[in-house]
C-alpha positions in Angstrom: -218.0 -185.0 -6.9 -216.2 -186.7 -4.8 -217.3 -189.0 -1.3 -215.1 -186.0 0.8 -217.3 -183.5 -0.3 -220.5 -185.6 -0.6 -220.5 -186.3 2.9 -218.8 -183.3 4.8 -220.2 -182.4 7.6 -217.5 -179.0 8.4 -219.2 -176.3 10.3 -222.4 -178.2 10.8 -223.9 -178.4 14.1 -225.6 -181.6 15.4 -227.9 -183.2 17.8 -228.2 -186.5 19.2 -230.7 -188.1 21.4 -230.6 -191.5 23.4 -226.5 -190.5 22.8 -224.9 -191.9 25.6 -225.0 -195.5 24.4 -226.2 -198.0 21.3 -227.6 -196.5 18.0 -227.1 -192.7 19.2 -223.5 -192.8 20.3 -222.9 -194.4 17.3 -224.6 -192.2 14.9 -223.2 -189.2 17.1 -219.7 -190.9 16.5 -220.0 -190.5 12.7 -221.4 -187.3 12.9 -218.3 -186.1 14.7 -216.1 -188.1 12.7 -217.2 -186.4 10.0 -216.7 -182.5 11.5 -219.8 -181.9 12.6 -220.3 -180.2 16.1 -222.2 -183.0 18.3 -224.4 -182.2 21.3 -225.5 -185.2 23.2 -228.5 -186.0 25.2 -229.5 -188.6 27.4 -230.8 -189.3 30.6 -227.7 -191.4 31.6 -225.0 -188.7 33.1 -222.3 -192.1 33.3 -222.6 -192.7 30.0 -222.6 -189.4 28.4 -219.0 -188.2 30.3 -217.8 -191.7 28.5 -219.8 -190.9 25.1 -217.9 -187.6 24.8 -214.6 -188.9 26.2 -214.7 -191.5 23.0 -216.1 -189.0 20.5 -213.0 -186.2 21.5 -210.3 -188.9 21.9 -210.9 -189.8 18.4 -210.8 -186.4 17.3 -214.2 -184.8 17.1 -215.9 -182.3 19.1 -218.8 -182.8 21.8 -221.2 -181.6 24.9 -223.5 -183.4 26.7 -226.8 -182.6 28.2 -228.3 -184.7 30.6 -232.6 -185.0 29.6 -235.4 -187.2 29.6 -237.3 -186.6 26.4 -240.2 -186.9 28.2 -239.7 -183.9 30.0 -240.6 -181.4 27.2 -239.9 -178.3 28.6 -236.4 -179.4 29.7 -236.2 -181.4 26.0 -237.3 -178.0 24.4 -235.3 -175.5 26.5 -231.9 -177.8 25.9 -232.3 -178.0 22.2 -232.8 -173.9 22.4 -229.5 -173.4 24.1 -227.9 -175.7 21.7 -229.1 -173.6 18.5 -228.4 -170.3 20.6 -225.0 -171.2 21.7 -223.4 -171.7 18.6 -225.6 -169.6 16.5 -227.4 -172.7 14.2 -228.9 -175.9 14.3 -228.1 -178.1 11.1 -229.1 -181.8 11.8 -231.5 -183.0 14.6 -231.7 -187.0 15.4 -234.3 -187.9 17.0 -233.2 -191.4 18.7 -234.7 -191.6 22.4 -236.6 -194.3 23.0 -237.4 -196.8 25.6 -238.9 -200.9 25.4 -242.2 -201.8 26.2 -241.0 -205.4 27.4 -241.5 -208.5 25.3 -244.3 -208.7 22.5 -247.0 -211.5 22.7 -245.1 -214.4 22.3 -244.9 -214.6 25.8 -248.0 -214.3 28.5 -246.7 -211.3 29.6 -246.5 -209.1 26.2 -249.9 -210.3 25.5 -252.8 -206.9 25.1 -254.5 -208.4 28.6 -251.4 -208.3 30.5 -250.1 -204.9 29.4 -249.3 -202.3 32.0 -251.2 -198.4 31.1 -249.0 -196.9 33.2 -245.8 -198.5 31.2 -247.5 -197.9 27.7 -248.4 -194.3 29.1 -244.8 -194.1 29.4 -243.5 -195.2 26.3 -246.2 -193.1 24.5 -244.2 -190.1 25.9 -240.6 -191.2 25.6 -241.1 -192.7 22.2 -243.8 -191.1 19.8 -244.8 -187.5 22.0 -240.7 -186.7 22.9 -239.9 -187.4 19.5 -242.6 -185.2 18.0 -240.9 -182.7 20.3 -237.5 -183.5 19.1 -238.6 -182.8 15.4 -240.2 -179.8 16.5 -238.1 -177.7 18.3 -235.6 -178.6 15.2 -237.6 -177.5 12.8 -238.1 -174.0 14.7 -234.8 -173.1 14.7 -234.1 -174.6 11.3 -237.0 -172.8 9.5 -235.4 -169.3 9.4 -232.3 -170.7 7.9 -234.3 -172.5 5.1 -232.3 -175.3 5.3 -231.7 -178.7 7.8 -231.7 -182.5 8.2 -234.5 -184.0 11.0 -233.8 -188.0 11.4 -236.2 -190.0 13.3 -235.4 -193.1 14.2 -238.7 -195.8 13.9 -238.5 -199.8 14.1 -238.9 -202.4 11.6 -242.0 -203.2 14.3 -243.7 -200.2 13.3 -243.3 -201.4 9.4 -245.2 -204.6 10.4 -246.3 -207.1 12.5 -243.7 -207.8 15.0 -244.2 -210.6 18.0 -240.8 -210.3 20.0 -241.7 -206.4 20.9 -244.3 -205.1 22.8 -247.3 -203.2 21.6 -246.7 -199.9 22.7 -243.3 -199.8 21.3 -244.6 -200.8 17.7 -247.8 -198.6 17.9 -245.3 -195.5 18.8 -242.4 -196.5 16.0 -245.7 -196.8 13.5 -246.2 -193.1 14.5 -242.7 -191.8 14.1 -243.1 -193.3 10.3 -246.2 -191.3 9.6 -245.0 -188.3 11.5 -241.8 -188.6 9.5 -244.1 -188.2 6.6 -246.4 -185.5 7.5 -243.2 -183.2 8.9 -241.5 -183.6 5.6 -244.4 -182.6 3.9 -244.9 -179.4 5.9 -241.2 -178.8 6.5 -240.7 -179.0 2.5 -241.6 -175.3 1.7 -238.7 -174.3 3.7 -235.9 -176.9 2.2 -236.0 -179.0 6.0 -235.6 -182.0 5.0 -237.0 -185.1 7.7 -236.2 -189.1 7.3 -236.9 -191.9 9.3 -234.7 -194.8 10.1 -236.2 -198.0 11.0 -233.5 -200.4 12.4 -233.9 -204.5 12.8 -232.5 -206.1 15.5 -229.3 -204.4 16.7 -227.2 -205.2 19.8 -227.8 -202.6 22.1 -228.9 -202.2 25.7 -232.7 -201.1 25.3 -234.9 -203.5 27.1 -232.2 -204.0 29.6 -230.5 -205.5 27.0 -232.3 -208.3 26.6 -231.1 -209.4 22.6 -228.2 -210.3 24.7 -230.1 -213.2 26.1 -229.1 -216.3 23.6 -232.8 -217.8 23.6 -234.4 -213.8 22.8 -231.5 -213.4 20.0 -232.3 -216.6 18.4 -235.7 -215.7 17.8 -234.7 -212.2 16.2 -232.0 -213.6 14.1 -234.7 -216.3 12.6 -236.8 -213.2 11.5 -233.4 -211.5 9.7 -232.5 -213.5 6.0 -228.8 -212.7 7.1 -229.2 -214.7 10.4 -227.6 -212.4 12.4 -228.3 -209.4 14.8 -226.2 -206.1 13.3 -223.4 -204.4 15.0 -224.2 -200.4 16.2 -221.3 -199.0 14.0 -224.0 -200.9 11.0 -226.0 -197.6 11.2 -223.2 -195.3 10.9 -223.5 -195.1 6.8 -226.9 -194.7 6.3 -227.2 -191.8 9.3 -224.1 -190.0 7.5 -226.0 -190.4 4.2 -229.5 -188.6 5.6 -227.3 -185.9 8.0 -225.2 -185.1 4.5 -225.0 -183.3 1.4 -225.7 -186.4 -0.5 -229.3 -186.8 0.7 -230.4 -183.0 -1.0 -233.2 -185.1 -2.7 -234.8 -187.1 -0.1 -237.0 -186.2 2.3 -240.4 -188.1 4.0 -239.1 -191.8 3.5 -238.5 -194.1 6.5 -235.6 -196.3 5.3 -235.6 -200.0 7.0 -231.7 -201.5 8.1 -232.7 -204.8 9.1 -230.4 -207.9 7.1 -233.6 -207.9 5.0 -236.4 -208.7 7.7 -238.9 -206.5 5.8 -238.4 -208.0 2.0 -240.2 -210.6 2.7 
């Protein structure tokens, strides 16, 4: 069989979170670039007019919806209009998420100086809105027998991880193990959920703080590459998990990290 066919994504009908910028605008890119039908939501209304202007210019075909997935009902009632709209929902990535400041390496990352009211919030953005995420998929999925649900964890909820905070690695543990138990429920009706658990990327979560030379030292010291990866990085291994050629695989969280977890 060839690669064209393997990874053809015709007539398929996607979802993006966290799209406007980073890891979801990049695995919404290849979506698209790949003829699937991308919706893209995000809480950033700026960056998802320039998301879609990108993904069409090059050819592919996009909306945009502007949500916080911490808002369930609007997360839940958006994802409903997606499926109804155009009559199916095929692939689901669940990418939202938000930084819960620097891990305790500094004083301020440290369990005494940790804000409830932040890890309150990153509880709901980045564990409870992606359990929503998966979901709300999976009802509109389950009828057709048939659908890809990609939930995108950490290496810092693999293991120990001192440059990230605690609440994000407590919640991108859970994604792994809800990756797991979805799969295993979702199974019986040939829904097929993955996890991808991404090193250290350049993006803008955190404010964007890899960006700062002394913070993306420290990460690229943990990677055996010695380097932080590029977004478009994660475009193969989101095409593999949204494609044909990932019929057989199903409750696995796969790490993308320059080789920070083989040790």
């Amino acid at each position: 069989m060839k690669a064209e066919t393997l990874f053809d994504l015709s007539g398929r009908v996607a979802f993006v979170t966290g799209a406007a910028s980073g890891l979801g605008l990049s695995m919404a890119e290849v979506l698209a670039a790949n003829g699937a039908s991308v919706a893209l939501l995000d809480v950033d209304e700026a960056g998802l007019s320039a998301a879609e202007d990108k993904i069409t210019a090059a050819g592919g075909t996009a909306e945009t919806h502007v949500v916080d997935v911490g808002d369930f009902d609007r997360l839940n009632a958006v994802i409903d209009a997606i499926a109804e709209k155009h009559g199916r929902l095929d692939i689901a990535v669940a990418n939202a998420g938000m930084s819960a400041g620097p891990g305790f390496k500094v004083a301020e990352g440290r369990m005494n100086a940790v804000d409830r009211e932040r890890w309150n919030r990153v509880l709901d953005i980045n564990l409870t809105g992606t359990f929503e995420t998966v979901r709300a998929a999976a009802r509109h999925m389950i009828p057709r027998r048939e659908g890809r649900i990609i939930a995108v964890s950490s290496i810092a909820g693999l293991m120990a991880e001192e440059m990230v905070g605690y609440a994000y690695a407590v919640t991108k543990a859970g994604v792994v193990n809800l990756v797991r138990q979805a799969a295993m429920e979702l199974a019986e009706h040939n829904v097929l959920v993955t996890g991808i658990a991404p090193g250290p990327f350049r993006t803008n979560i955190g404010g964007g703080r890899i960006n700062d030379p002394d913070v993306a030292k420290a990460f690229e010291a943990i990677v055996p590459l010695k380097r932080i990866a590029h977004v478009d990085e994660l475009k193969g291994l989101a095409l593999l998990l949204a494609s044909p050629a990932s019929s057989f695989m199903t409750g696995i969280t796969i790490p993308i990290d320059g080789g920070a977890t083989a040790d």
